[in-house]
Biopython code that builds the backbone (N, CA, C, O; Angstrom):
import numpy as np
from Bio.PDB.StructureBuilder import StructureBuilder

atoms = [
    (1, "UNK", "N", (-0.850, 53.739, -40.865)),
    (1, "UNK", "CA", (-1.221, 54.085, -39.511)),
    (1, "UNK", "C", (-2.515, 54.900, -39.536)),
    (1, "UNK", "O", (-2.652, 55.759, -40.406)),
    (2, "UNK", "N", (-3.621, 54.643, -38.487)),
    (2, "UNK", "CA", (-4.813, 55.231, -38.423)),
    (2, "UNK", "C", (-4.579, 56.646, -37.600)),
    (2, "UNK", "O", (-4.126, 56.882, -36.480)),
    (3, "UNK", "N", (-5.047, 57.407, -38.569)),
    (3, "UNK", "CA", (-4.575, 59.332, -37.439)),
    (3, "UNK", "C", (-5.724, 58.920, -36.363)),
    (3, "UNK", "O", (-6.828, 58.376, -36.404)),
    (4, "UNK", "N", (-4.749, 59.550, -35.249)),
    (4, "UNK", "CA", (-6.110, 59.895, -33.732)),
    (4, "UNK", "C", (-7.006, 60.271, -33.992)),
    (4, "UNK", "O", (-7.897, 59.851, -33.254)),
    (5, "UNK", "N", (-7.455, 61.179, -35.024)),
    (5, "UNK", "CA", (-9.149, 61.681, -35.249)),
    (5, "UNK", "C", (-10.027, 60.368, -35.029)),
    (5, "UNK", "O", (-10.753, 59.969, -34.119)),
    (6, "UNK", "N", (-9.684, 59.938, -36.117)),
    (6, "UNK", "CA", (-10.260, 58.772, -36.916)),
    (6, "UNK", "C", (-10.497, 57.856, -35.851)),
    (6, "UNK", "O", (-11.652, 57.446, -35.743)),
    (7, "UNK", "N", (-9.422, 57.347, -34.835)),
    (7, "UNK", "CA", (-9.817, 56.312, -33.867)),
    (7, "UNK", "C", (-10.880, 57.011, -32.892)),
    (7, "UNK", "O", (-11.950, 56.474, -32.607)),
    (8, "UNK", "N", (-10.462, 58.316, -32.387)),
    (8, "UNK", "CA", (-11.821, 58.932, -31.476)),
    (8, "UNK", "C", (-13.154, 58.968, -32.112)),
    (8, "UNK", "O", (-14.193, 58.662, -31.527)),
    (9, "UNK", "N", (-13.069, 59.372, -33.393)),
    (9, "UNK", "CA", (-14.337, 59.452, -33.951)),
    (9, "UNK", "C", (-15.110, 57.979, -33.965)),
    (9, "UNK", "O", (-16.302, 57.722, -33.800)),
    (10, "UNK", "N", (-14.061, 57.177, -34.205)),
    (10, "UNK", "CA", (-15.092, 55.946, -34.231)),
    (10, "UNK", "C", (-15.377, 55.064, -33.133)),
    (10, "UNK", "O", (-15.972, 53.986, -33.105)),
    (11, "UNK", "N", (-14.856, 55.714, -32.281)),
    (11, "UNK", "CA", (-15.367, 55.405, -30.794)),
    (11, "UNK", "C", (-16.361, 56.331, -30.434)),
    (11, "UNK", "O", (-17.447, 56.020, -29.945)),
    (12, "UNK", "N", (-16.077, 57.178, -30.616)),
    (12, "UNK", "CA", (-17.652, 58.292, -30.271)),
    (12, "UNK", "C", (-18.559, 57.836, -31.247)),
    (12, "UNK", "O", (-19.720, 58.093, -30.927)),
    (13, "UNK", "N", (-18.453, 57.307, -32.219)),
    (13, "UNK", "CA", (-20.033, 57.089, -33.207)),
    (13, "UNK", "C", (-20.201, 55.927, -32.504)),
    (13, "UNK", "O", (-21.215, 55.888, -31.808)),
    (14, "UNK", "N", (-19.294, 54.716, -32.494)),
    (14, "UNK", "CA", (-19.608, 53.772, -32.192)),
    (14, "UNK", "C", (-20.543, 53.715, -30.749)),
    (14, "UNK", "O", (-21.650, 53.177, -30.783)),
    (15, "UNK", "N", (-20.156, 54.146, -29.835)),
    (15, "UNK", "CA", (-20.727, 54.675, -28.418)),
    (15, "UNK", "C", (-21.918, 55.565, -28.476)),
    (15, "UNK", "O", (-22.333, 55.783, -27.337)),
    (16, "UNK", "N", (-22.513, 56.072, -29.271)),
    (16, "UNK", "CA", (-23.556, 57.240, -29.347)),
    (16, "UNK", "C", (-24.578, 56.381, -30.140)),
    (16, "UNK", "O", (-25.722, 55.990, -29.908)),
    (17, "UNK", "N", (-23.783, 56.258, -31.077)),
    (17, "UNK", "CA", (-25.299, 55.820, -32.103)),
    (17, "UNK", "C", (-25.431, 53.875, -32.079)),
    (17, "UNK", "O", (-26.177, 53.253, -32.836)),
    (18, "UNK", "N", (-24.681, 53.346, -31.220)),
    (18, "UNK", "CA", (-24.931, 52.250, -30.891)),
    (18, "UNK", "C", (-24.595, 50.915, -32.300)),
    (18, "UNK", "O", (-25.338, 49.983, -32.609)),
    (19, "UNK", "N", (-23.452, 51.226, -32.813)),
    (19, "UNK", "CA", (-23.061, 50.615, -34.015)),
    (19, "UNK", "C", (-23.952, 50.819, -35.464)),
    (19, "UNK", "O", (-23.741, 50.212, -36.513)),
    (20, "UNK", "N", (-24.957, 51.799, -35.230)),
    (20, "UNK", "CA", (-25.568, 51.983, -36.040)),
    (20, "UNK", "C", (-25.208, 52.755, -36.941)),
    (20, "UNK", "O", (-26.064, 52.845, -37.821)),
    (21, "UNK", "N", (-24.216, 53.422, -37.130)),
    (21, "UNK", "CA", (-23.322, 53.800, -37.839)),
    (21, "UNK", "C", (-21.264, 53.437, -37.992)),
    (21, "UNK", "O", (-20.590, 53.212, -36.986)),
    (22, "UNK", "N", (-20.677, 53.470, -39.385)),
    (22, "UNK", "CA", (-19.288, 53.327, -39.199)),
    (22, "UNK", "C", (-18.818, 54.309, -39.617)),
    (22, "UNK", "O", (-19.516, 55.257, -39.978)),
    (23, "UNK", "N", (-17.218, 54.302, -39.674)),
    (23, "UNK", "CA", (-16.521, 55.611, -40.239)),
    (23, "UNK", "C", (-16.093, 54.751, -41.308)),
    (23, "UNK", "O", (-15.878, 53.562, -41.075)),
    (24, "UNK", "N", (-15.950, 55.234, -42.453)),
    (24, "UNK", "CA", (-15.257, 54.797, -43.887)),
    (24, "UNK", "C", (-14.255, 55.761, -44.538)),
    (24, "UNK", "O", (-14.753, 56.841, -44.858)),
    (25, "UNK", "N", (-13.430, 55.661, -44.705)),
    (25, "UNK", "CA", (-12.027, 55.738, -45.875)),
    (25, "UNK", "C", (-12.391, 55.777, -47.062)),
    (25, "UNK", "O", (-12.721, 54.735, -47.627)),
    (26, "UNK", "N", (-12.411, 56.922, -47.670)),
    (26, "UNK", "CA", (-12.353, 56.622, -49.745)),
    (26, "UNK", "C", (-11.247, 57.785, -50.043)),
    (26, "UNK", "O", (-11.302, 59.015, -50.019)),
    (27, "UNK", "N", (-10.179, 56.804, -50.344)),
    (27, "UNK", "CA", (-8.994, 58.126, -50.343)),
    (27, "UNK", "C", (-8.529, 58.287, -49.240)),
    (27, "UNK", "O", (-8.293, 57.426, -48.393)),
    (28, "UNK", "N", (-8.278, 60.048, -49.164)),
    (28, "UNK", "CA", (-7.373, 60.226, -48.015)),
    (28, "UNK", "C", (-8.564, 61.436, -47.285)),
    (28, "UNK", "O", (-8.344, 62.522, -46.750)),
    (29, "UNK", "N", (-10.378, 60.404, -47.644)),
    (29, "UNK", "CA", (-11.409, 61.666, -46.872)),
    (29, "UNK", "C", (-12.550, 60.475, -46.281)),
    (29, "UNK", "O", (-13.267, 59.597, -46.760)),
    (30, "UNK", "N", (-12.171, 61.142, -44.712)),
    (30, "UNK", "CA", (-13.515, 60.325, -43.960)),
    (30, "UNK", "C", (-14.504, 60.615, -43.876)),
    (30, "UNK", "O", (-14.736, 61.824, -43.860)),
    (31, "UNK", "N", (-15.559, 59.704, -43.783)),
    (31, "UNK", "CA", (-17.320, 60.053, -43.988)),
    (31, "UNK", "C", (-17.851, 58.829, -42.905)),
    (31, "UNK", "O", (-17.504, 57.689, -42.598)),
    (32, "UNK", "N", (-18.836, 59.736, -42.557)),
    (32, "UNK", "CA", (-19.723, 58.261, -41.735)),
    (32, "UNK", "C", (-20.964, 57.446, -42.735)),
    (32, "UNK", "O", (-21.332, 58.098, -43.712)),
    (33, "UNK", "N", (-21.435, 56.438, -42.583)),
    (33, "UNK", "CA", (-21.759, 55.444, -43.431)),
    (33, "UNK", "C", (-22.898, 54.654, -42.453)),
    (33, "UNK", "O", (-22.424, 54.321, -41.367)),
    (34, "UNK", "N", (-24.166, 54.338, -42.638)),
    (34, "UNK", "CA", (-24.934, 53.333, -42.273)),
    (34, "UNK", "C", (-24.311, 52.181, -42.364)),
    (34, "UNK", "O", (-23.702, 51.770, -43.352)),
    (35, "UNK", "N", (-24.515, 51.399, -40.876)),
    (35, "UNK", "CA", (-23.784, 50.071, -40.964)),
    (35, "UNK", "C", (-24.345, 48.710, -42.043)),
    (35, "UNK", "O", (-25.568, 48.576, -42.043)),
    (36, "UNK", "N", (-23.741, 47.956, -42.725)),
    (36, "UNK", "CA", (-24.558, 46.889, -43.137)),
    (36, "UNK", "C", (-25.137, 46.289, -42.465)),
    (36, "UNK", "O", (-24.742, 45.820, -41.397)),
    (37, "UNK", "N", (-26.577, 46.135, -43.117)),
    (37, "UNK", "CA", (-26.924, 44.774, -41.914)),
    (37, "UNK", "C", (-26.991, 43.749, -42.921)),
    (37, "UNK", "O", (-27.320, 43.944, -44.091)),
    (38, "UNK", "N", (-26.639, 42.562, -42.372)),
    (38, "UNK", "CA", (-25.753, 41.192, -42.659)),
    (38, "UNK", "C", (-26.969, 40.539, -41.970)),
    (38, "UNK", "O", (-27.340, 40.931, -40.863)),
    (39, "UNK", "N", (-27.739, 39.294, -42.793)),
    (39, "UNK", "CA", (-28.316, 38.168, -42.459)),
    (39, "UNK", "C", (-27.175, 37.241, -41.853)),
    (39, "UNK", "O", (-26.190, 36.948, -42.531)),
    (40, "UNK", "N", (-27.405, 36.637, -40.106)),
    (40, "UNK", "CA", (-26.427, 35.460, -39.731)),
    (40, "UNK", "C", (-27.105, 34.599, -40.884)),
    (40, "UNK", "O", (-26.260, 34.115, -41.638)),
    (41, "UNK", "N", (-28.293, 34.318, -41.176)),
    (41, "UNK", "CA", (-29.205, 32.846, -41.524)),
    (41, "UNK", "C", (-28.567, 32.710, -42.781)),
    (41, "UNK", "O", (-28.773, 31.603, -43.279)),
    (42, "UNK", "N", (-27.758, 33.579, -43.558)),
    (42, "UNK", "CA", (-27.817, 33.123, -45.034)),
    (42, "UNK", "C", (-27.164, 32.151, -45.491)),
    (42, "UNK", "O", (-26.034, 32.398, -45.069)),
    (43, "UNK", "N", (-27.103, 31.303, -46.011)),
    (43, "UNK", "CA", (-26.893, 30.562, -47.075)),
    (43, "UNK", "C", (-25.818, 31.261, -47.940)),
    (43, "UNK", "O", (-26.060, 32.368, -48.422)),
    (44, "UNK", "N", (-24.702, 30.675, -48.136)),
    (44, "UNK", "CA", (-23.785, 30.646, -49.490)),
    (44, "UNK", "C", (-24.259, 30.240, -51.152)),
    (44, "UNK", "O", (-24.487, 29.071, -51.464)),
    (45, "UNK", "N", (-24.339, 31.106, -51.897)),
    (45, "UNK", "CA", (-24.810, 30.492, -53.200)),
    (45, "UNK", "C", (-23.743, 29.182, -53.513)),
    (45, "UNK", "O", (-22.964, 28.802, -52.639)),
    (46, "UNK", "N", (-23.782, 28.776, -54.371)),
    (46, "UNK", "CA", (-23.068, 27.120, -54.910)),
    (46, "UNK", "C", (-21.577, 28.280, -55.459)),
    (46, "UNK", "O", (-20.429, 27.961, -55.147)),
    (47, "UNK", "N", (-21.865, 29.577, -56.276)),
    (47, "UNK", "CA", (-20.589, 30.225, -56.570)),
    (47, "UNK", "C", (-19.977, 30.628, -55.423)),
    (47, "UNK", "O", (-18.760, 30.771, -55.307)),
    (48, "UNK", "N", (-20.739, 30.805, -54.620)),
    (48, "UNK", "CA", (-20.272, 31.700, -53.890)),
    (48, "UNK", "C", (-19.010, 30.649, -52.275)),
    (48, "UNK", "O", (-18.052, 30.978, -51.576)),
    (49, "UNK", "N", (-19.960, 29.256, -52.469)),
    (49, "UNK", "CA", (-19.371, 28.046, -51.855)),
    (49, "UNK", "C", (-17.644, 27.433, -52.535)),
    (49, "UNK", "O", (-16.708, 26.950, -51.898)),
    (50, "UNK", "N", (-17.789, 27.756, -54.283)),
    (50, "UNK", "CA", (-16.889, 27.360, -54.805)),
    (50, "UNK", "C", (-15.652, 28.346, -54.592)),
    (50, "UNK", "O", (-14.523, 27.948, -54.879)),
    (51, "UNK", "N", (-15.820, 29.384, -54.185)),
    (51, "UNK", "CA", (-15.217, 30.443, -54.361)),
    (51, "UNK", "C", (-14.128, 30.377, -52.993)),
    (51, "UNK", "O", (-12.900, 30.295, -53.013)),
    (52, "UNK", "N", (-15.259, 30.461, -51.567)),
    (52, "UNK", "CA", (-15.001, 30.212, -50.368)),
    (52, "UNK", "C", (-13.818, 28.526, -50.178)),
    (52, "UNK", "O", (-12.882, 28.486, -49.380)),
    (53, "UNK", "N", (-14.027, 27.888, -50.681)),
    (53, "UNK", "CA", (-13.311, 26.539, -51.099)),
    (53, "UNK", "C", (-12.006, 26.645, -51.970)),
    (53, "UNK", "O", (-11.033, 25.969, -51.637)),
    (54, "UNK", "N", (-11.953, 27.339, -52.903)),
    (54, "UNK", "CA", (-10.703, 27.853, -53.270)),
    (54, "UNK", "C", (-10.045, 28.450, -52.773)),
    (54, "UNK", "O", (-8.847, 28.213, -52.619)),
    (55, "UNK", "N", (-10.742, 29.548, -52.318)),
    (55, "UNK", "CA", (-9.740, 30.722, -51.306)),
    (55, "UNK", "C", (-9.177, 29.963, -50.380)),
    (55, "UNK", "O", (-7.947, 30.022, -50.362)),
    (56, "UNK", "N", (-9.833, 29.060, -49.372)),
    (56, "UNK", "CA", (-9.292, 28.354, -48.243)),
    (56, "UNK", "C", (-7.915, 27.370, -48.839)),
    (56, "UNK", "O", (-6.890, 27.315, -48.160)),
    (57, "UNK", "N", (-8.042, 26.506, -50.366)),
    (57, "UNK", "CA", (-7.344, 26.274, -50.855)),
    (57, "UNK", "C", (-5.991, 27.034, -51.458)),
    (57, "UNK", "O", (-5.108, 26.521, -52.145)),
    (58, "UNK", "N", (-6.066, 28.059, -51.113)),
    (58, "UNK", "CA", (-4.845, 28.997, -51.578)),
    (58, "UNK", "C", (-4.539, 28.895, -50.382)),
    (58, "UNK", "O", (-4.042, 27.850, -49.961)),
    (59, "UNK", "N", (-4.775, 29.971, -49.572)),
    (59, "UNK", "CA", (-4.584, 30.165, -47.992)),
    (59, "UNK", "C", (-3.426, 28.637, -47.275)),
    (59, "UNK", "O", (-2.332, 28.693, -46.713)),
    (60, "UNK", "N", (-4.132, 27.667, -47.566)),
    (60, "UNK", "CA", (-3.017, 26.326, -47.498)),
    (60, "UNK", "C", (-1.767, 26.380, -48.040)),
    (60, "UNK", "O", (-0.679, 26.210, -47.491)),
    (61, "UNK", "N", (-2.089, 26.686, -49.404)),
    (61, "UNK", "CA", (-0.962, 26.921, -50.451)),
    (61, "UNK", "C", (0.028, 27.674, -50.037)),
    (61, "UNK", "O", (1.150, 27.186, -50.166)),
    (62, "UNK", "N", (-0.048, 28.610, -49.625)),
    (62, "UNK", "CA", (0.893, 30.373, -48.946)),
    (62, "UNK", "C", (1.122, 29.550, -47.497)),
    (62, "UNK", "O", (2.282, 29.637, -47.094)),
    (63, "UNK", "N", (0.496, 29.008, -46.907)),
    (63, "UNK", "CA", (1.312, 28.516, -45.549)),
    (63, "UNK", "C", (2.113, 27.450, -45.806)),
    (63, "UNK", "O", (2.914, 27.326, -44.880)),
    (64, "UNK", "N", (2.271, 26.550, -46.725)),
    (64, "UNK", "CA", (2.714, 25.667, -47.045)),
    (64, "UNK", "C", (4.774, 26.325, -47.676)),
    (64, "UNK", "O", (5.944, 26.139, -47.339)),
    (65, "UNK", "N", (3.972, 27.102, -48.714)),
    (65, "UNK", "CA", (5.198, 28.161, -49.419)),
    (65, "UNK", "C", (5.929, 28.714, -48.075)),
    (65, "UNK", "O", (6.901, 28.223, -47.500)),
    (66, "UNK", "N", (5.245, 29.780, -47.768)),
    (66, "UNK", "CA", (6.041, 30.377, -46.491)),
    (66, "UNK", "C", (6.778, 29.422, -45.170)),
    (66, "UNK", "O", (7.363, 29.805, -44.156)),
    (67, "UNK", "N", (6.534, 28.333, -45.566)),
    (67, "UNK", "CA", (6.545, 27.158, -44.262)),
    (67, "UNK", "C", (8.263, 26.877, -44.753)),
    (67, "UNK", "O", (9.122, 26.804, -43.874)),
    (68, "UNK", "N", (8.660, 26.723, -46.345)),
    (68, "UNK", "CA", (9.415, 26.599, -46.924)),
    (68, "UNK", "C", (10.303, 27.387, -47.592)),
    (68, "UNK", "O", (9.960, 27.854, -48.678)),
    (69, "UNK", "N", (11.841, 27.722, -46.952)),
    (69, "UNK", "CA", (12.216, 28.765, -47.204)),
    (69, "UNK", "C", (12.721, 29.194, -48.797)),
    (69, "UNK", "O", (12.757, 30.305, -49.325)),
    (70, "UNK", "N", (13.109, 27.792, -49.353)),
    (70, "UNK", "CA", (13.299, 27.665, -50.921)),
    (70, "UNK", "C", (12.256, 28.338, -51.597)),
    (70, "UNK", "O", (12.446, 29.338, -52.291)),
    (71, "UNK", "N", (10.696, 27.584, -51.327)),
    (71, "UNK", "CA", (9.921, 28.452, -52.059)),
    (71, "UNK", "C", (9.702, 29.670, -51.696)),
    (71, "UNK", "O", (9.501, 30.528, -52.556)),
    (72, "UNK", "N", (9.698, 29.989, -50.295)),
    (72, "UNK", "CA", (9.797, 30.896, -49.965)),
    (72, "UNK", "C", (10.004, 32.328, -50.367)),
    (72, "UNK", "O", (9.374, 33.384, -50.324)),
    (73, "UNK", "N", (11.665, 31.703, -50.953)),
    (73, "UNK", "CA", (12.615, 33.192, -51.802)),
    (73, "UNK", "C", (11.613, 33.701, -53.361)),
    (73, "UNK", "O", (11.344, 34.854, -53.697)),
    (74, "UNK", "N", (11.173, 32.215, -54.183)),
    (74, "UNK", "CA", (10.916, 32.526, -55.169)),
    (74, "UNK", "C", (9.604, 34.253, -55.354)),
    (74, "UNK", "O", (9.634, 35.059, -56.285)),
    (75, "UNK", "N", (8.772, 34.280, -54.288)),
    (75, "UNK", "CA", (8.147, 35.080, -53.919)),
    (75, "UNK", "C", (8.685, 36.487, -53.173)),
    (75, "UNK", "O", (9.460, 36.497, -52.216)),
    (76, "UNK", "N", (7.951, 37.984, -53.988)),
    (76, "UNK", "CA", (9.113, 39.008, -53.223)),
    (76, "UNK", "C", (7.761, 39.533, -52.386)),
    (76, "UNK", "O", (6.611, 39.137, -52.576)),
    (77, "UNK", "N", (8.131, 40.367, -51.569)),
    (77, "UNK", "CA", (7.432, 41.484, -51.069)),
    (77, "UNK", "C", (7.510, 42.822, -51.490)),
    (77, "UNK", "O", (8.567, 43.395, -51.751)),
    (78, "UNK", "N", (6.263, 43.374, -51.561)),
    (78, "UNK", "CA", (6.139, 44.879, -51.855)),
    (78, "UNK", "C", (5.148, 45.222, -50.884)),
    (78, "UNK", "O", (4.289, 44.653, -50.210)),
    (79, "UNK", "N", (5.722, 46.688, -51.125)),
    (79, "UNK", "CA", (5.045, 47.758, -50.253)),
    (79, "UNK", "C", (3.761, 47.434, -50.012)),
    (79, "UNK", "O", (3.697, 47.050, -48.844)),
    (80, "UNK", "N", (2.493, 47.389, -50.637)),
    (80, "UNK", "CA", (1.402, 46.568, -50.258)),
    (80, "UNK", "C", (1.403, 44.753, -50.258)),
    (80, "UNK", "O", (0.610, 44.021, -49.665)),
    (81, "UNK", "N", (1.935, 44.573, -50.654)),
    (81, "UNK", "CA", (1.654, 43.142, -50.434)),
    (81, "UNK", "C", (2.722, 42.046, -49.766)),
    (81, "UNK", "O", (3.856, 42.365, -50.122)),
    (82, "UNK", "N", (2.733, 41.054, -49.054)),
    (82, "UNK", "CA", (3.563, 40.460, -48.365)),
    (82, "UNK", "C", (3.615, 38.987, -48.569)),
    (82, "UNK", "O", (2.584, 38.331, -48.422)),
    (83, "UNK", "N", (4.696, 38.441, -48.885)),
    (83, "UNK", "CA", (5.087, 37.388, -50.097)),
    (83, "UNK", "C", (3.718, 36.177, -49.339)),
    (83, "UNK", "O", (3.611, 35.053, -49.829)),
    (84, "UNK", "N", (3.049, 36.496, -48.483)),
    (84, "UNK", "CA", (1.872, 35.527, -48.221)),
    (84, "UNK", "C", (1.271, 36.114, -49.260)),
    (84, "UNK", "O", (1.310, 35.668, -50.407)),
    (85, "UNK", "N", (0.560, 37.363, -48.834)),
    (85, "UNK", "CA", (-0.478, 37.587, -49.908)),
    (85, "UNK", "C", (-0.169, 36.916, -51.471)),
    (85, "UNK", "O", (-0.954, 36.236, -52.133)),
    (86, "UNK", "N", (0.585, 37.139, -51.669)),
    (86, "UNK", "CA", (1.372, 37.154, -53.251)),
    (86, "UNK", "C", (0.964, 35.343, -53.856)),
    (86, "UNK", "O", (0.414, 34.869, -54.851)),
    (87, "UNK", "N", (1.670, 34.733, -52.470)),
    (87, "UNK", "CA", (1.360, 33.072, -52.861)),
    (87, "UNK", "C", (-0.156, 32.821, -53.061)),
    (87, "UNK", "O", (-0.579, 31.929, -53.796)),
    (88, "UNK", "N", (-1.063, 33.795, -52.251)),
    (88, "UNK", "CA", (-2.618, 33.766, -52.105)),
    (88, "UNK", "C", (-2.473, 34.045, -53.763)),
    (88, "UNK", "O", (-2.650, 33.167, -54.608)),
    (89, "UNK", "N", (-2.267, 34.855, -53.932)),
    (89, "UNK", "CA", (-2.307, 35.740, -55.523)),
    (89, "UNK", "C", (-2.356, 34.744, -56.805)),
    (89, "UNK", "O", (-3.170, 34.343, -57.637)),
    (90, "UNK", "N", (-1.176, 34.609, -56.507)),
    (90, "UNK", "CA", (-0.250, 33.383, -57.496)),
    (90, "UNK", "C", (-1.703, 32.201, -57.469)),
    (90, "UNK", "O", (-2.277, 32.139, -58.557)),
    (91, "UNK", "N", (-2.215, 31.429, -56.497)),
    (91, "UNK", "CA", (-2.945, 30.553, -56.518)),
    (91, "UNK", "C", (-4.105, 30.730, -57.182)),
    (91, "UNK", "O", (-4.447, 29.825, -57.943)),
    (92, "UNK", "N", (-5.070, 32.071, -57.029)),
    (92, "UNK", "CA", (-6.164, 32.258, -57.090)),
    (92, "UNK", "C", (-6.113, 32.414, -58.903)),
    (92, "UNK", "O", (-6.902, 31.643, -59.449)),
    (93, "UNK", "N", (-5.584, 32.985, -59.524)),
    (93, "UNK", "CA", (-5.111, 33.592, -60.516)),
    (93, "UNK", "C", (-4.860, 32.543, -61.739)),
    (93, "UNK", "O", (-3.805, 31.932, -61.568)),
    (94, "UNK", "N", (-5.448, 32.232, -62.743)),
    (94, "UNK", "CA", (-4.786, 31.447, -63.659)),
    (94, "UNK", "C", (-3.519, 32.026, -64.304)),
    (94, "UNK", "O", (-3.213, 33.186, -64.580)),
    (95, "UNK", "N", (-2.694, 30.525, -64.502)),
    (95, "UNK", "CA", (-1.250, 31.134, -65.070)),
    (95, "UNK", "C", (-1.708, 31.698, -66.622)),
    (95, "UNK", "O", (-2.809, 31.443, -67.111)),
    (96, "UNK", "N", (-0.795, 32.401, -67.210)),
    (96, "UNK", "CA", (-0.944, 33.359, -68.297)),
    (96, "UNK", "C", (0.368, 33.131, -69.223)),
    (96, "UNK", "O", (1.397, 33.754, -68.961)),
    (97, "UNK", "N", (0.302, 32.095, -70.469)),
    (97, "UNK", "CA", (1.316, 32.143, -70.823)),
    (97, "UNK", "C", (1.538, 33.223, -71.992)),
    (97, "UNK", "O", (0.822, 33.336, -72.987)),
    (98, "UNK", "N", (2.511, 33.887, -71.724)),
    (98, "UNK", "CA", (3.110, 35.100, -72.456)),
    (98, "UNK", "C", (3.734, 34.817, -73.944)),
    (98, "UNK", "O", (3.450, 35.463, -74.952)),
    (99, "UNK", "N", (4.641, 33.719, -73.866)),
    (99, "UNK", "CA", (6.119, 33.346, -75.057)),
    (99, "UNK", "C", (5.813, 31.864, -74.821)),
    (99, "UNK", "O", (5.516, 31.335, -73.750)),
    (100, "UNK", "N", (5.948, 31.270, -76.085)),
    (100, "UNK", "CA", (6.342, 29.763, -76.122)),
    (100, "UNK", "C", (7.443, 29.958, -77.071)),
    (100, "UNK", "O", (7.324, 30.669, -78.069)),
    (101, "UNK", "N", (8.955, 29.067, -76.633)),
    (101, "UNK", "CA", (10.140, 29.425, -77.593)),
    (101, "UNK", "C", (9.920, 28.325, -78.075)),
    (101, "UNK", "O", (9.612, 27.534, -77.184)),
    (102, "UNK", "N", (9.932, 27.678, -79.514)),
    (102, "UNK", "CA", (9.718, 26.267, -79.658)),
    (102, "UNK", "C", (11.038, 26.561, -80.995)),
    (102, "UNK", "O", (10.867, 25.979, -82.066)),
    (103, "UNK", "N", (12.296, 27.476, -80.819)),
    (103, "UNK", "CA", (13.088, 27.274, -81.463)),
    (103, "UNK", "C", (14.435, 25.941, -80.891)),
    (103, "UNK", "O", (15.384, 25.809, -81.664)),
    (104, "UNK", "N", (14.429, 25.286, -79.929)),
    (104, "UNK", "CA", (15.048, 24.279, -79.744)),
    (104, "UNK", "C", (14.041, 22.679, -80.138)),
    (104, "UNK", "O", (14.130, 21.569, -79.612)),
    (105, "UNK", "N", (13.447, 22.996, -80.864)),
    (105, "UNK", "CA", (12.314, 21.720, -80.892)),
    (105, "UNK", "C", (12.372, 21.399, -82.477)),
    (105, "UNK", "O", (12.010, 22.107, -83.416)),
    (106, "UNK", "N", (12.980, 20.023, -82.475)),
    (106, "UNK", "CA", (12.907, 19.180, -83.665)),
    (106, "UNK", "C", (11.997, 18.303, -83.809)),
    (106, "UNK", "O", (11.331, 17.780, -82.915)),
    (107, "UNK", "N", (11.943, 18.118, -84.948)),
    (107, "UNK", "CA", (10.329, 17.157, -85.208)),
    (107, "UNK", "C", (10.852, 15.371, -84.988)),
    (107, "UNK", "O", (10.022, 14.468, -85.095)),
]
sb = StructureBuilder()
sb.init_structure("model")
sb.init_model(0)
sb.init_chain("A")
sb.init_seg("    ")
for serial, (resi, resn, name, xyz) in enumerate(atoms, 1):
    if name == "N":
        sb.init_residue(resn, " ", resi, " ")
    sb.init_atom(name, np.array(xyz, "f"), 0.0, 1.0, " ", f" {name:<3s}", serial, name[0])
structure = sb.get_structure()
């Protein structure tokens, strides 16, 4: 939850200095901050296209999961994160294999 300071303050900067400044969070201490300025015109680099294309490809993935309550369960929730995020997670993430048991394996 955002404390009342914090929402007045950033309505009074926002209103005074004409978005030309924001309020920012690092921790549990607020500071005001020059706003970015952001080119509309830019261009996506080719990484930066591949990247945007995957993410959207997860994002499918987690609505698809959550759409389905089976897969659904396999995914938990925690305190920060919510079994969407998690499927986002799971996707973006290469799998990591830990153990291969290859004691049931005959030649």
């Amino acid at each position: 939850m955002i404390p009342l300071p914090y929402l007045i303050l950033q309505m009074v900067s926002a209103a005074m200095l004409g978005k030309k400044m924001i309020l920012k969070k690092r921790g549990k201490t607020y500071f005001l901050a020059q706003s970015p300025c952001i080119n509309k015109n830019r261009k996506p680099t080719m990484a930066q296209e591949k990247h945007m294309n995957k993410f959207s490809a997860a994002v499918s993935y987690a609505k698809e999961v959550i759409a389905d309550p089976e897969s659904k369960n396999r995914y938990r929730a925690t305190k920060n994160r919510s079994k969407f995020n998690n499927a986002v997670r799971d996707y973006m993430r290469r799998p990591e294999v830990r153990e291969i048991d290859a004691s049931a394996y005959n030649d």
